[in-house]
Structures are given as C-alpha cells and as structure tokens.
N, C-alpha and C positions, 0 to 999 in steps of 0.2 A: 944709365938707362932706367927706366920705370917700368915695371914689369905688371901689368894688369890681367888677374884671374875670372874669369866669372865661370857659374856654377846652376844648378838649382832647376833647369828647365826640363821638357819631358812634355809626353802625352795629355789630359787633363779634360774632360768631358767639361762641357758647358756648364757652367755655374759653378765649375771647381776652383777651386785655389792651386797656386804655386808660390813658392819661394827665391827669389834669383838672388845672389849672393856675392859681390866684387869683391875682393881684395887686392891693394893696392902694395907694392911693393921695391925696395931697390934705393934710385937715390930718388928718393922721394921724402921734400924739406916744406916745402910748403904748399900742401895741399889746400885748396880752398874750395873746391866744389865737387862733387862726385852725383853721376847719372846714368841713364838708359834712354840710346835710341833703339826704336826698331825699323824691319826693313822687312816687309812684304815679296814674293816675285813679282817684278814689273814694276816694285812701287818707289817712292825717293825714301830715303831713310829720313827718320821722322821724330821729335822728339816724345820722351816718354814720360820721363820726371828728372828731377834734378835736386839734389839738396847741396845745402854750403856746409862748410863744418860747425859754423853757428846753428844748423837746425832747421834754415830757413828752405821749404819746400816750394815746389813751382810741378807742376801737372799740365800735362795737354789736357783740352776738355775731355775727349774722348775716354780716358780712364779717372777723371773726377770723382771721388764717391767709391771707387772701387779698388783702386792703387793705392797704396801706401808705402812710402820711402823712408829708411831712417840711415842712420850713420856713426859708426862707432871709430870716433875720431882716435884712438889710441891703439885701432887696430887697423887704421887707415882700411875700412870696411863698412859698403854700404849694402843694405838690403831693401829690396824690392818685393813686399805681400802686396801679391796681384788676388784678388778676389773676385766674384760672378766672373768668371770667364767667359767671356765669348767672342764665337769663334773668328770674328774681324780680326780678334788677337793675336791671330798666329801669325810668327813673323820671327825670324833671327835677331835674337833683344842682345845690344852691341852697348860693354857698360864703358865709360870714361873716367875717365880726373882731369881734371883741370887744376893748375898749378898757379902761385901768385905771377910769375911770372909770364902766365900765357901761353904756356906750352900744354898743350891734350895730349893723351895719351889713351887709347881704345884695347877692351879685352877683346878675344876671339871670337866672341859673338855665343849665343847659346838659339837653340831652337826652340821653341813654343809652341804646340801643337794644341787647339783646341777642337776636339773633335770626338763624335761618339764612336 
C-alpha cells in the first residue's frame, strides 16, 4: 500500500500565504506525478496543480501567478506555496500520486481557510 501524508493547511487572512506539504510513502516504486485537488462545500473537487518528477508543472487558471508546486523526488515530496490568498480558496486541498502504472493514491485531505 502507498501511504499518502499531507500537512501545512490552517487559517490565513487574504493575501497571506501557506504552505501544504505531501509525502508519499510505502511501496511506493514508480512515482510519476504528484498534485492537489480541492473541494469546496457543494462543490465537485477540482484540480489544483500537479508536477511530474521531471519538474514539469501544470496549474488551473484560477491559481496561475499565485500557486507554486515543486517536488523533491528523493523524498518522494511535493510542496504546494500558495500565495495572495483569497478567499475563493478555501476548500479541503486533497494531495495525490500517481504511479507509472496507473494506480492514485489520495492524502486525507487538509483544510484551508482564507478569512479575516
């Protein structure tokens, strides 16, 4: 089994910052992409970003300019700097892996609260 951690979320006024923080873990052999959706009440869960372990980044427009993903392939760990926050943002941010073979595997989900 593949054991997925995520971390980092919290309270955060409008225009603040957070950090969200995956680690992936277990039998886990061929990692190839690692990301964040989120999930609004009421809303479909939605993608966030996504990198490969090459590097290669991919954003919904909506945090374009403001998100930033990276991936520390040797610690099978990706992080998520979220920047200008606002408050559309709040939402249970749900991280993943994706494996060469096709199999996902989803962390617990973290809460995000943007709000004065």
């Amino acid at each position: 089994q593949v054991h997925v951690v995520e971390s980092g979320g919290g309270l955060v006024q409008p225009g603040g910052s957070l950090r969200l923080s995956c680690a992936a873990s277990g039998s886990i052999f061929s990692l190839y992409a690692m990301g964040w959706f989120r999930q609004a009440p009421g809303e479909q869960r939605k993608l966030v970003a996504t990198i490969t372990r090459g590097g290669s980044a991919n954003y919904a427009d909506s945090v374009k300019g403001r998100f930033t993903i990276s991936i520390d392939n040797a610690k099978n760990t990706a992080y998520l700097q979220m920047n200008s926050l606002k408050p559309e943002d709040t939402a249970v941010y749900y991280c993943y892996t994706h494996l060469m073979g096709g199999d996902d595997y989803w962390g617990q989900g973290t809460q995000v609260t943007v709000s004065s």
